[in-house]
C-alpha positions in Angstrom: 0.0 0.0 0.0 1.3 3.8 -0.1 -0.5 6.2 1.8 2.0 9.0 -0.3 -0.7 8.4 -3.0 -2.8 11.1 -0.7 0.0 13.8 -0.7 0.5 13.6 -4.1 -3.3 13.6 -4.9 -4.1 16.8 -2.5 -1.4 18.6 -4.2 -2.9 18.7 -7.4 -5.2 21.9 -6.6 -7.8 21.1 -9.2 -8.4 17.6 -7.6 -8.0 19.7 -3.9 -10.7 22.2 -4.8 -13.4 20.0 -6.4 -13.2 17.7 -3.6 -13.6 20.2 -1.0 -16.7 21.8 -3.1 -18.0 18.4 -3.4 -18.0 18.1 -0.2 -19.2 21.1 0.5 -21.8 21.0 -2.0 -23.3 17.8 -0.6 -24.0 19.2 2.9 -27.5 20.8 2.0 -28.9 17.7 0.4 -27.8 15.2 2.9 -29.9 17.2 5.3 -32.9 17.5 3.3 -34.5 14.4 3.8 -34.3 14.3 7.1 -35.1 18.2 7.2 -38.2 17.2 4.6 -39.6 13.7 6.6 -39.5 16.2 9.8 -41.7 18.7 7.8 -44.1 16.3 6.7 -44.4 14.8 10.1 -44.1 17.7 12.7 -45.1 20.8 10.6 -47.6 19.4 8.2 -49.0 16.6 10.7 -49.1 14.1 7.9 -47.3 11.0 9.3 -44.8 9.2 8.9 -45.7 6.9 5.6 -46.5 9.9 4.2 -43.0 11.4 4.8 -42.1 8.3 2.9 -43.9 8.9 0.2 -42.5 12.1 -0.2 -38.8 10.6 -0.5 -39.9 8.0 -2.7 -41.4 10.8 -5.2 -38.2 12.5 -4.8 -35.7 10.0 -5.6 -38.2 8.6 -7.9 -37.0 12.5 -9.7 -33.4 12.0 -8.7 -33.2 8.3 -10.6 -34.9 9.9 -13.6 -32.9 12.7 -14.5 -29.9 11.8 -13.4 -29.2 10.4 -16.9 -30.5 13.1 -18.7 -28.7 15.9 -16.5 -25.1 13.9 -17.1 -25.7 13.9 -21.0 -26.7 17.3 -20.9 -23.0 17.4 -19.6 -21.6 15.8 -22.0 -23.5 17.6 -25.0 -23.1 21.5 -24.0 -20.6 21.8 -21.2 -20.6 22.1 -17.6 -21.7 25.4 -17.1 -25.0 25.4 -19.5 -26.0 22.4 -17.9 -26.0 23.7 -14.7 -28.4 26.7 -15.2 -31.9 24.7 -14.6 -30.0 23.4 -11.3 -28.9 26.6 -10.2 -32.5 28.3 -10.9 -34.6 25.3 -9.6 -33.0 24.6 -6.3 -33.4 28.2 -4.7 -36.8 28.2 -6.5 -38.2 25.3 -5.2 -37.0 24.2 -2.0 -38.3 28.3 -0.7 -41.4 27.0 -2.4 -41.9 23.3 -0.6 -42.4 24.4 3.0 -45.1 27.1 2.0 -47.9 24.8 0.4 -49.7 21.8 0.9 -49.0 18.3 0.9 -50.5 18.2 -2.7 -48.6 20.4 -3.8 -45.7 19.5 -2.2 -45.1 15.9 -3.7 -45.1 17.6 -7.6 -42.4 20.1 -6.3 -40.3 17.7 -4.6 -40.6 15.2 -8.4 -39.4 18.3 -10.0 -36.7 19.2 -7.6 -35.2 15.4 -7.6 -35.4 15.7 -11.7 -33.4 18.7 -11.5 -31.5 18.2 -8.6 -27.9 19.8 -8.9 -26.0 16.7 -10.4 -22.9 17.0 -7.8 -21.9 13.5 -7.1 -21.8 12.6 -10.9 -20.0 15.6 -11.8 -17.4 15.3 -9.5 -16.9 11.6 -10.2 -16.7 12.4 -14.3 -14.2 15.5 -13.3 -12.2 13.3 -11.1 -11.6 10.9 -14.0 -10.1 13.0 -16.3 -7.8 14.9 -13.6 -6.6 11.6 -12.3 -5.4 8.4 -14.0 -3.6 5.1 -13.0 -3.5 4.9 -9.4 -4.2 8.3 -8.4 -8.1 7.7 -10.3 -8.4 4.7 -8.1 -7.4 6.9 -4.7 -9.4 9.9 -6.1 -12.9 8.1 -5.8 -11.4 6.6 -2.8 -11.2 9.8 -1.2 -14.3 11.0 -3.1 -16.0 8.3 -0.9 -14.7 9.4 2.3 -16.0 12.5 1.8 -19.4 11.7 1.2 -19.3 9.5 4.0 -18.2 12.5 6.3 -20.8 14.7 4.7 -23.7 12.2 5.7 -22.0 12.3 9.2 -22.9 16.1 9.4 -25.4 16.3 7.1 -28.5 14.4 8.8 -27.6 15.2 12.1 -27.9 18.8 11.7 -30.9 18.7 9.8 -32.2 16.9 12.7 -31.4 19.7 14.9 -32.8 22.2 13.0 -36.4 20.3 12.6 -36.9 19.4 16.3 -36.1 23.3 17.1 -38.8 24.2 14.9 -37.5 25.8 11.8 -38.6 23.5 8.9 -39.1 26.2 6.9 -36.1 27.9 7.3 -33.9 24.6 6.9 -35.6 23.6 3.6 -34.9 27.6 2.6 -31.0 27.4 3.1 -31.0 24.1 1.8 -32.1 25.6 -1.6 -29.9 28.7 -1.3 -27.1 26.7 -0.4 -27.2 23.7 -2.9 -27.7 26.8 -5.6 -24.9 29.2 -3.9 -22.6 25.4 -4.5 -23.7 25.5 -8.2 -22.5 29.1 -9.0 -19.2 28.1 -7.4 -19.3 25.1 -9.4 -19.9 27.1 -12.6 -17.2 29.5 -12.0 -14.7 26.8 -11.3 -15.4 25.2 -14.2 -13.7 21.6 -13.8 -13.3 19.7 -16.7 -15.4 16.6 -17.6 -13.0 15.4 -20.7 -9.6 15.9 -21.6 -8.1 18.4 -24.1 -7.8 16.2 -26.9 -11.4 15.1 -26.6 -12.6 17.9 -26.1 -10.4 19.1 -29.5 -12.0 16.1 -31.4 -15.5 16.8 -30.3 -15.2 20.6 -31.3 -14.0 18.9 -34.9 -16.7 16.8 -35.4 -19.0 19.5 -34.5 -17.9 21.9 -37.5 -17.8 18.6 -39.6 -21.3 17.9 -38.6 -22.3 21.7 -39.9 -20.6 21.6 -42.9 -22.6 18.1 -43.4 -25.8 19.4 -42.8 -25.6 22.5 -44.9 -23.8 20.3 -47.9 -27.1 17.9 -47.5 -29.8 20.6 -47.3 -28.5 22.2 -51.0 -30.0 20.9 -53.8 -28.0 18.3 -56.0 -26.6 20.4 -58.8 -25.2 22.7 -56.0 -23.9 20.0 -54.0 -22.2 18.4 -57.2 -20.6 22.2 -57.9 -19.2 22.7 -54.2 -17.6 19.5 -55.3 -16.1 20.6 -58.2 -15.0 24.2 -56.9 -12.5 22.2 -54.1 -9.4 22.3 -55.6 -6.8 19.0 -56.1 -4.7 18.0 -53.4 -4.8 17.5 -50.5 -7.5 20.3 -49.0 -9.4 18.0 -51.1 -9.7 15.9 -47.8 -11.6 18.1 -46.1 -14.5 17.7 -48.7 -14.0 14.4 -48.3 -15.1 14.6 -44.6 -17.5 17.0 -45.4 -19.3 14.9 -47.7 -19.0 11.9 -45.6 -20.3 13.7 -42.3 -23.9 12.6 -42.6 -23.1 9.1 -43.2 -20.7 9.5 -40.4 -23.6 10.9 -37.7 -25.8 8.3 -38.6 -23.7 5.7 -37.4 -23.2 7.7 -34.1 -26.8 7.5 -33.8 -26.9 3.7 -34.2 -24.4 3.7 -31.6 -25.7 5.7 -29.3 -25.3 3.5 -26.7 -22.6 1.5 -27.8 -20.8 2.7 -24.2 -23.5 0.3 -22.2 -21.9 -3.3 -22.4 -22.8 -6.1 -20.2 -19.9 -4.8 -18.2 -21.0 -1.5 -17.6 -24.3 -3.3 -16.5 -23.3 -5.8 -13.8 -21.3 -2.4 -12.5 -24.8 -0.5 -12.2 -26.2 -4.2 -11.0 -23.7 -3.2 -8.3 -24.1 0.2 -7.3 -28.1 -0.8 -7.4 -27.3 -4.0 -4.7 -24.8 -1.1 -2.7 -27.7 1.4 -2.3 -30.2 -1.5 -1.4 -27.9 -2.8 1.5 -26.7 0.5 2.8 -30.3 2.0 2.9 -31.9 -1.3 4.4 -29.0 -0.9 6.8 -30.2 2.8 7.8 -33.6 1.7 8.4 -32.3 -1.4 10.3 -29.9 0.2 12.8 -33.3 2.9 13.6 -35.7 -0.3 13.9 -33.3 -2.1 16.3 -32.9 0.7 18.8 -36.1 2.1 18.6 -37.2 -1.3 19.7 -35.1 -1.8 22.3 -36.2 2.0 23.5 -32.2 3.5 23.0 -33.3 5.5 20.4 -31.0 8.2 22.0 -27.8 5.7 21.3 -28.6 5.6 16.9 -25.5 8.3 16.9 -23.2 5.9 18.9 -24.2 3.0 15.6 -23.7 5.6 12.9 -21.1 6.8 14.3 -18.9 3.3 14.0 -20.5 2.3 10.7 -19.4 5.5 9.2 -16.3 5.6 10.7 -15.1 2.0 9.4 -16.3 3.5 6.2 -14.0 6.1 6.3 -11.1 3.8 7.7 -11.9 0.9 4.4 -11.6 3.8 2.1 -8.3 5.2 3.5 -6.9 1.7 2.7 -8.5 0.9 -0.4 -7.1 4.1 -1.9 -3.7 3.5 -1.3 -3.7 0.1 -2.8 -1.8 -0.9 -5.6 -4.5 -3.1 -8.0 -8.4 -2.4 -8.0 -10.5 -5.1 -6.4 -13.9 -5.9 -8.5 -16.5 -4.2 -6.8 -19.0 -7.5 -6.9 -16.3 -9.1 -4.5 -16.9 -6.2 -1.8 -20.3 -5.6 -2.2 -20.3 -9.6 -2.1 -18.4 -9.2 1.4 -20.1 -6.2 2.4 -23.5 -8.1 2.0 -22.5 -11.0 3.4 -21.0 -9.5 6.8 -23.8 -7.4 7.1 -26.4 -10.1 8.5 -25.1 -10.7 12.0 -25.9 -7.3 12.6 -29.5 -8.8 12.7 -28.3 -11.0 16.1 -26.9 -8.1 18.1 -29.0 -7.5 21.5 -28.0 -4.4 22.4 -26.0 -1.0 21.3 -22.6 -1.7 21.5 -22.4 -5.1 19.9 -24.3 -3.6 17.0 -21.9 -0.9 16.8 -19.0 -3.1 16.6 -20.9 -5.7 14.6 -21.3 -2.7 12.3 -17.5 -2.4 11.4 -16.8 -5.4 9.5 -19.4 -4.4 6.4 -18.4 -1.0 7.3 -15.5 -0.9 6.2 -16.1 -1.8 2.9 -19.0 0.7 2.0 -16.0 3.3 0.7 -14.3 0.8 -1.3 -17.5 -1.0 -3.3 -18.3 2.7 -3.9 -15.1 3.4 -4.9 -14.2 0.7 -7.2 -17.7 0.6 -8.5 -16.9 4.5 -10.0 -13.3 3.5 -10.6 -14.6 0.9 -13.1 -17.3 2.8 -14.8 -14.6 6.2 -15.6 -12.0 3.2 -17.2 -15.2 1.4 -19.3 -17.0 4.1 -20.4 -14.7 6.8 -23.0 -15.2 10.8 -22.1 -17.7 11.5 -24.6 -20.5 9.6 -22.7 -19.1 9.3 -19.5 -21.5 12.0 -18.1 -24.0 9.9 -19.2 -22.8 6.8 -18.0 -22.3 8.6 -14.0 -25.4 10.0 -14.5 -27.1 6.0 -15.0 -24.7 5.0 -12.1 -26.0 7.2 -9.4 -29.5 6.2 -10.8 -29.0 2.4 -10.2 -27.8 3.6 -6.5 -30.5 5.6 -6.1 -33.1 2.8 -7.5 -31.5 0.5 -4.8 -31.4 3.2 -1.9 -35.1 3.2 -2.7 -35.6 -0.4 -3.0 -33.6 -1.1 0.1 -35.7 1.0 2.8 -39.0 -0.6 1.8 -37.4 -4.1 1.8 -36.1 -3.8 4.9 -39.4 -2.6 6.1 -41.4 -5.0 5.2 -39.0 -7.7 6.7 -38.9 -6.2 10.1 -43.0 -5.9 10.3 -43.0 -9.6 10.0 -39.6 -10.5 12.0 -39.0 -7.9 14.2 -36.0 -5.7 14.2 -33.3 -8.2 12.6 -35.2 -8.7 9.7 -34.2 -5.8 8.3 -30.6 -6.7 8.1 -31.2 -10.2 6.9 -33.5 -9.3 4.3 -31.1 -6.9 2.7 -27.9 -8.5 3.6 -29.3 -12.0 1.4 -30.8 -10.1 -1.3 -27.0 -8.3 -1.7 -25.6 -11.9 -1.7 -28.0 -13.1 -4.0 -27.1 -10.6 -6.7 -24.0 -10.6 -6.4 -24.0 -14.5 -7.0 -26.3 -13.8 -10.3 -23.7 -11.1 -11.6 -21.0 -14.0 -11.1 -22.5 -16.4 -13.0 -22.7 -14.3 -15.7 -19.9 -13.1 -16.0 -18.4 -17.0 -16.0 -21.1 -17.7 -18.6 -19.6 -14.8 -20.6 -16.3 -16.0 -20.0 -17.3 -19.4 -21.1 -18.8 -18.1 -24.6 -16.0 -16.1 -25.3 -13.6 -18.9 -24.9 -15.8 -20.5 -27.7 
């Protein structure tokens, strides 16, 4: 391992400054659901599977346009794409605590959809300013901040919804995630390389000198031919003429970046988000009903820690490890938290899958910045964090649904096999692949 590998990343400034306005940036969202379930419960007197509903519609936003906000990336630049972001999150989050809950579950959609896109643009920035091993400790420490950010980030929304200012907290949220956009804007980190970026410019004046060859009539098209002199500038005509047959093959392959590879990695990132959430809503259903809910800090506390710890270590490590081997770990080591019987076992049950929670993250972003070339890789982060967000929305409701009918471990089993299970499935297909292509 070499720990140096963090020196030399947090000297680049580029990397040093979009990781700290990651960070940064993530604070007001990490708070908002807690900041939104306490609104719906305490200020609007809804309940609590209302307050669920609520997220659901929200992430249901988030997986949707997640996508579409990382092509929009890709197509017309970082800052342009950011504009409906910046606008929307001021806009609506001052919005959301003034109406009703009618009204509130559209605004909340259309806030997810347009949601500031921070985790995937930082993850596409990171993997053109890094390479080799530095990419693999960049998302490593990428990780580690997230993880710190959702040890702040909940607890003081908390805070701020049992004093009584909903409203207010929902407001800065808004301001804040917005105020994080502008900075992002002006910062301006790059989501492709200089020569793509050089080659995408080309075939965007190759693609206009197509279109306006094809939209003159015949005889005029013939005649632009003929006026091109001999030689070699006759090459350029060549490309010009050829540039529609050229974008129609980019459209046919339009989606030429999603391999079965790319798949089992979102397969992944869908199982990680099931497990970690189903693990949230275990850890509150086993003190709760026990009557220490005071002592959820003390589990979080440990889990998040050994997150931080695995992703320390991970990142200094010279080869990548295939994320379906930690998420297969992480899975696995989370069902005896289901057998603790009081606070402290849990927390230190909590450790062992803890500490691989950075590192299937990690690698699971690692491996979709080396699959997936620059051109679409906005794309391709933006259909990552859907898959986690799918399974952070899956995982909640599983969990729930086990611990109604097992009491509080069921939770943890329920989510910890189901990771297990998948991970097996993504296995055997990738032997079965392995087997054809030896044929």
């Amino acid at each position: 391992m070499n720990f140096a590998l963090y020196r030399e990343l947090l000297a680049v400034r580029p990397i040093r400054r979009l990781l700290l306005v990651g960070m940064i940036a993530r604070i007001p969202h990490s708070a908002a659901g807690v900041l939104l379930t306490l609104h719906i419960v305490l200020t609007l007197d809804q309940g609590y599977a209302a307050a669920g509903a609520a997220a659901a519609v929200m992430t249901i936003g988030i997986a949707v346009g997640a996508p579409w906000r990382g092509r929009r990336v890709d197509t017309v630049g970082l800052r342009r794409a950011l504009i409906p972001s910046v606008v929307s999150e001021t806009l609506i989050w001052s919005v959301v605590p003034h109406v009703s809950y009618q009204w509130l579950l559209p605004l909340v959609f259309v806030g997810g959809l347009l949601t500031l896109p921070i985790f995937s643009v930082v993850r596409q920035s990171l993997g053109v300013l890094a390479d080799g091993n530095q990419r693999r400790t960049a998302f490593a420490l990428d990780a580690i901040t997230t993880e710190v950010v959702f040890m702040m980030g909940p607890a003081a929304g908390a805070v701020v919804a049992t004093s009584g200012h909903t409203v207010v907290g929902l407001t800065v949220v808004g301001v804040s995630t917005s105020l994080a956009g502008l900075f992002l804007m002006w910062f301006n980190p790059p989501t492709r390389s200089a020569t793509q970026t050089e080659e995408s410019e080309a075939d965007q004046r190759h693609a206009a000198e197509a279109a306006v060859v094809s939209a003159a009539p015949a005889h005029l098209q013939e005649a632009a031919a003929d006026l091109v002199p001999a030689g070699p500038p006759r090459i350029g005509a060549e490309r010009v003429l050829s540039g529609q047959a050229g974008l129609r093959g980019k459209v046919a392959h339009n989606f030429a970046w999603f391999t079965a590879t790319v798949a089992a990695v979102f397969a992944v990132a869908a199982g990680t988000g099931m497990v970690l959430s189903g693990t949230d809503v275990g850890i509150v259903a086993a003190l709760e009903t026990g009557g220490h809910q005071a002592e959820i800090g003390i589990v979080f506390l440990f889990w998040c820690a050994a997150s931080v710890v695995g992703g320390l270590v991970y990142g200094a490590m010279h080869r990548p490890v295939s994320p379906i081997f930690l998420l297969l770990g992480m899975a696995a080591l989370t069902i005896p938290m289901g057998f603790a019987q009081d606070t402290w076992t849990l927390a230190f049950v909590s450790i062992l899958p803890g500490l691989l929670c950075a590192p299937v993250l990690s690698a699971a972003s690692e491996q979709v910045a080396d699959l997936v070339a620059e051109d679409r890789r906005g794309e391709a982060m933006g259909w990552y964090g859907s898959a986690l967000t799918a399974g952070v929305a899956l995982g909640a409701p599983l969990a729930g649904i086990f611990i109604d009918g097992m009491g509080s471990s069921g939770g943890f089993v329920s989510v910890g096999v189901g990771g297990v299970a998948l991970c097996l499935v993504g296995l055997l297909l990738q032997a079965l692949r392995r087997r054809r292509a030896a044929v």
